[in-house]
N, C-alpha and C positions, 0 to 999 in steps of 0.2 A: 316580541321576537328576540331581542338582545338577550331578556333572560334565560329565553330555548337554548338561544347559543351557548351560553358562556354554563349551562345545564350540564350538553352536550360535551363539549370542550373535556370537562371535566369527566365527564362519565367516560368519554374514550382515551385520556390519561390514566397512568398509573401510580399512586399516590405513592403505595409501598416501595414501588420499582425507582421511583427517583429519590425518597429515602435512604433505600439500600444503596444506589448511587453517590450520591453526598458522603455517606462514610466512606466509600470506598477510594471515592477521590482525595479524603482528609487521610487515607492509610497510604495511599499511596504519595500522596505528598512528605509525608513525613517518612517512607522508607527512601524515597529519590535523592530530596533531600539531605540526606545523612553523608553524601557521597558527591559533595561539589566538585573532586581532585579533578574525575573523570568525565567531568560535563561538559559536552562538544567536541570529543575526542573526533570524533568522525567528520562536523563539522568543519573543524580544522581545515582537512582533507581536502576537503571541496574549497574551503579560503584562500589555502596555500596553488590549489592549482590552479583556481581565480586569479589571484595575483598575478600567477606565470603568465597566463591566458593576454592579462593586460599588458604586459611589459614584453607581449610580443612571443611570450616563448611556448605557447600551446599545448606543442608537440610533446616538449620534453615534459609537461607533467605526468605524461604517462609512462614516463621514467621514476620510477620509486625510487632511486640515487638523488635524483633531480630535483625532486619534489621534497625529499626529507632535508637537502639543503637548504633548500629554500624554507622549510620551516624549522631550523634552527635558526637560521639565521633569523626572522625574523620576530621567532618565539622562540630565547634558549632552551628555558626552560623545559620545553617537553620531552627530552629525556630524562630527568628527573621524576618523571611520572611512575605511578605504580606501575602501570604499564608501559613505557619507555618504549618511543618510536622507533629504536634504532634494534630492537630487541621482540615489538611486535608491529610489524608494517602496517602501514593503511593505506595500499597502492589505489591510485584515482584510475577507473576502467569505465566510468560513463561516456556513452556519444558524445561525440564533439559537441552539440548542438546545446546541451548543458551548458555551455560554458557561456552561454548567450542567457542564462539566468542566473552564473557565478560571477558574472562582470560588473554589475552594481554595489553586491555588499564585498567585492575584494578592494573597492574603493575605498571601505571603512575600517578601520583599527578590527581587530577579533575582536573583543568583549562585545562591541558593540552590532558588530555583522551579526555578530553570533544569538545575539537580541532581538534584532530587525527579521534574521532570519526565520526564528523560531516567533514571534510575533504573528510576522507573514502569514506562513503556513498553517497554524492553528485556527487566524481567522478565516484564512479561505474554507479549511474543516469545516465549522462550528456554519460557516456562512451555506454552506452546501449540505449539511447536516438539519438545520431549518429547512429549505426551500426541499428538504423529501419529507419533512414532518413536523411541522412548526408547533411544537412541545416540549414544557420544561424536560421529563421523563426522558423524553429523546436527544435533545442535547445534553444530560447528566450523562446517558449512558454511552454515548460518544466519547467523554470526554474519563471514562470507569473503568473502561478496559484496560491491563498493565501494559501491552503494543503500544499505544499510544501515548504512555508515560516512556516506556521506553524508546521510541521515536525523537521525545521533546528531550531526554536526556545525554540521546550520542549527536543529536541534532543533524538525525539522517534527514532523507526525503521521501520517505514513505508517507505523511501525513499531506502533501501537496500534494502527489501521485494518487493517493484515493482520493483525494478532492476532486480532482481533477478527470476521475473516473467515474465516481457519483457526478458530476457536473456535466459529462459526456451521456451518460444515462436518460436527466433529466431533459436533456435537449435532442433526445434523439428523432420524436418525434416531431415537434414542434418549433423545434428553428433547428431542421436538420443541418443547415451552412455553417453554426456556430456549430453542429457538436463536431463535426469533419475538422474542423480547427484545434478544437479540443485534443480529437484526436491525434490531428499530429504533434501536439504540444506535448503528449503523451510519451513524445519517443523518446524523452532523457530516460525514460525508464520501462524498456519494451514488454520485460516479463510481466506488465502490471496490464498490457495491453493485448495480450499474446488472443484473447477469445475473441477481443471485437470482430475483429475478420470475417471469421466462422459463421457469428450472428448478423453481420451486416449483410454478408452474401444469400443464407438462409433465410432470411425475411426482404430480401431484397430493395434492400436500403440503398442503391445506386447511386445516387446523388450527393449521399454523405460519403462512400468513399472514395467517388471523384473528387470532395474537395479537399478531403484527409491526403489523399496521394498529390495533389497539386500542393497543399499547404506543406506537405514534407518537404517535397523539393524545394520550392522557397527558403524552407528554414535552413535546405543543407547549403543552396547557392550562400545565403545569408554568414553562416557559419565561416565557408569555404574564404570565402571576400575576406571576413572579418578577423579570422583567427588562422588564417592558413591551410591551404590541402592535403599538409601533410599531418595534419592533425587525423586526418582520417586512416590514413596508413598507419600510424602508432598506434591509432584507437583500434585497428584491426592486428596489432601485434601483441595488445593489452589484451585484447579478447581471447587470443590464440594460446596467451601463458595462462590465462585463467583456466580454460576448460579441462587444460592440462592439470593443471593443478588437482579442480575434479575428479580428473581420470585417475591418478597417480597418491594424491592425499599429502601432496607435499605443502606444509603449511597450512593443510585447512584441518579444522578440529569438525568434525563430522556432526557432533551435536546441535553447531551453530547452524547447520543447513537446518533450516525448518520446513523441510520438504521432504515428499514420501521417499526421493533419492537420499536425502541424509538419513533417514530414519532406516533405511535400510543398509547402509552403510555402518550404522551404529549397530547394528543387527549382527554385522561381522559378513555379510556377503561382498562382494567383490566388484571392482566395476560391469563390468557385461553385464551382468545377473540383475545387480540391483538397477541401471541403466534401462533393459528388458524390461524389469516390474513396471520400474517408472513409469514407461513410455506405455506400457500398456494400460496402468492404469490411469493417467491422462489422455489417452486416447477414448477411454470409458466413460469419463467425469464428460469429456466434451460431448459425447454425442448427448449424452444425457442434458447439458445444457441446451444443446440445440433443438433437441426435441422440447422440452419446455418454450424454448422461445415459437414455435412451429407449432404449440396449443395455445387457444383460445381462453389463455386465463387470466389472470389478475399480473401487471405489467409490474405491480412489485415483487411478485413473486416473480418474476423472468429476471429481474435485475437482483435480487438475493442471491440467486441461483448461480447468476455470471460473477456475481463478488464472492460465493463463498467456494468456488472452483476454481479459482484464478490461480489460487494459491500453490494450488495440486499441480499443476502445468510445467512450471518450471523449478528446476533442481535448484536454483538460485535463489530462495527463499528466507529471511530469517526472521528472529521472532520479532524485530521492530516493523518488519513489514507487512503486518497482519490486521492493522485498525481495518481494513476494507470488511474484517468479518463483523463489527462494530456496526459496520454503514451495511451489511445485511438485515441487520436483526432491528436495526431504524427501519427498512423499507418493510422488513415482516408486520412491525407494527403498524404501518398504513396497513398491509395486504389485509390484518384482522378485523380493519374496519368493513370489509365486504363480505367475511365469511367465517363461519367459526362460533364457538360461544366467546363469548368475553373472558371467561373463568380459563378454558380451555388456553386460550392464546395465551395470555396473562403468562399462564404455568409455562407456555413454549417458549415466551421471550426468558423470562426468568431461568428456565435451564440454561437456557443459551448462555448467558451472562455467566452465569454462576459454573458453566465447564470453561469458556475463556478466560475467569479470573483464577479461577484455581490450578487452569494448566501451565497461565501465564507467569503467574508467583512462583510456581513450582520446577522452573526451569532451571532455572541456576542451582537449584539443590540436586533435583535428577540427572540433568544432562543429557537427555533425551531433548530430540525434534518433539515439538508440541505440536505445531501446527498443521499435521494433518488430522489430530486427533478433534484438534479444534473445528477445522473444515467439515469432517466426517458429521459432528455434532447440527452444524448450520446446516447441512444438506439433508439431513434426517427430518429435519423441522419442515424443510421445506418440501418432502417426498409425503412428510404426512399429510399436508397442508393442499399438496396437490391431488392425493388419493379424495380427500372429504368430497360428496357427492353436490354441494349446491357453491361449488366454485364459477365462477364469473367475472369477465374481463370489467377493469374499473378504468376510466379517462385514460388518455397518454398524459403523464407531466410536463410541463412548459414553460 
């Protein structure tokens, strides 16, 4: 029996696909690396208004005056950078409630927060990346896509945010208490969370967003105790110069939206216009999710579907926030275990990989929004996937 397994094991791995993997990971190490100046720029961001957070001053990190004091002061150095803070801002505009996971590592020097932090986050990845498909193949290509190098490099929190979205997926079913928890752990970063709603209500998951809406409020009383209530009213004043920002294009470069609203805007249309498209076309993408979740099919393909449409929803998109299409093409490869040839799939995952890395590279050269092209690519896989005639529901995950 052991040698069935370990038979099988291997016959639904892809030997070539974690080959192709391995180099890609060795190219991308050696092009990230080439560029230590600008490693944790963003990171920063989040330390510096950790800090404030602890020393009482909450509010004002969502003061970009405030916050770039505060890290000079405690880092001279970073105007002196290629990119120089004082020259390209990095204003802090996440929920208050973040700052209840910036409070530990602002306790640490930077280099070292900045360590702990990117540590963190990668294993929760790699830890939730196994528990959808415990395969070398699948954790290589996890860790292949350039999102997710890009992620580890500005030491945003996109790579915790899809963890944490695969980890609400996996328990949806089966210890729906823990994913309602999940969920609202979710809210440092709402855009990441904008569908569950949709499908919680549509499959009528009640129970989990009873405890996502109890465990929010908890976090915001918690928040409000801990770091002040007027952190809320700034963090709604932060919000309010942003969208403006959007509206108007003051300070933002259009190419970095990695959403169908930046790509349109890159396009030369205008706010209304391209605002319009948007919303109509993430009004489309969603019903389209919700119908898949409302068929009777294979629950990795329901959770592909919800990760590779996430992205389309909100205009606030960029290319470090994109590994979640990484942890589609993970769940596609369970999906292939129930359906499909082997040959077939194989070829699906492998486009997939092989349009995210090449659009991913090719971004700083183009300057083009990538990521709907990316999306566009994971949702094709998965329409074909769902057209094939001897499709069937496999287990809930747990």
């Amino acid at each position: 029996m052991n040698e069935v397994a370990r038979h099988n094991a291997f016959a639904e791995d892809d030997p070539a696909l974690a080959i192709a993997c391995v180099l890609l990971i060795a190219i991308a190490v050696l092009l990230f690396s080439g560029n230590v100046e600008g490693a944790g720029n963003d990171f920063s961001c989040f330390w510096g208004a950790g800090t404030m957070a602890v020393d009482g001053h909450a509010a004002a990190a969502y003061d970009w005056d405030q916050l770039h004091k505060q890290l000079v002061l405690r880092m001279p150095a970073i105007n002196q950078l290629r990119y120089p803070y004082d020259q390209f801002p990095l204003p802090f505009f996440y929920p208050p409630v973040f700052f209840l996971v910036l409070a530990p590592f602002a306790l640490l020097p930077f280099p070292i927060a900045f360590l702990a932090w990117s540590g963190a986050k990668l294993s929760c990845w790699l830890l939730v990346i196994y528990a959808i498909r415990p395969r070398p193949s699948a954790l290589l290509l996890a860790l292949a896509t350039p999102p997710v190098f890009y992620d580890m490099f500005h030491g945003q929190s996109a790579l915790l945010a899809s963890a944490l979205l695969g980890a609400i997926l996996l328990t949806l079913d089966k210890r729906p208490f823990l994913s309602g928890i999940l969920i609202a752990l979710l809210i440092f970063k709402p855009q990441f969370g904008v569908l569950i709603p949709f499908v919680l209500i549509a499959t009528g998951r009640w129970n989990v967003i009873i405890t996502a809406a109890l465990t929010i409020l908890a976090l915001v009383l918690l928040t409000g105790v801990s770091f002040g209530w007027d952190t809320f009213k700034a963090f709604g004043e932060g919000a309010t110069t942003v969208s403006a920002r959007l509206q108007a294009g003051g300070g933002v470069a259009w190419f970095n939206l990695s959403s169908v609203y930046g790509l349109l805007r890159v396009a030369g249309l205008g706010y209304g216009l391209a605002w319009s498209l948007h919303m109509a076309i993430a009004s489309a993408v969603l019903v389209w999710v919700v119908l898949i979740w409302r068929r009777n099919v294979s629950f990795a393909l329901q959770a592909a579907s919800l990760l590779a449409a996430t992205p389309l929803m909100s205009p606030y998109f960029l290319i470090y926030d994109l590994p979640m299409l990484a942890m589609a093409l993970v769940f596609l490869m369970k999906a292939d275990l129930d359906q499909g040839s082997l040959v077939g799939n194989r070829r699906a995952i492998r486009i997939g990989l092989g349009v995210i890395v090449v659009l991913g590279y090719a971004f700083p050269f183009v300057l083009v929004p990538v990521g709907p092209f990316m999306c566009a690519t994971v949702i094709a896989i998965i329409w074909v996937k769902c057209r094939q005639p001897d499709l069937r529901p496999d287990p809930a995950y747990g």
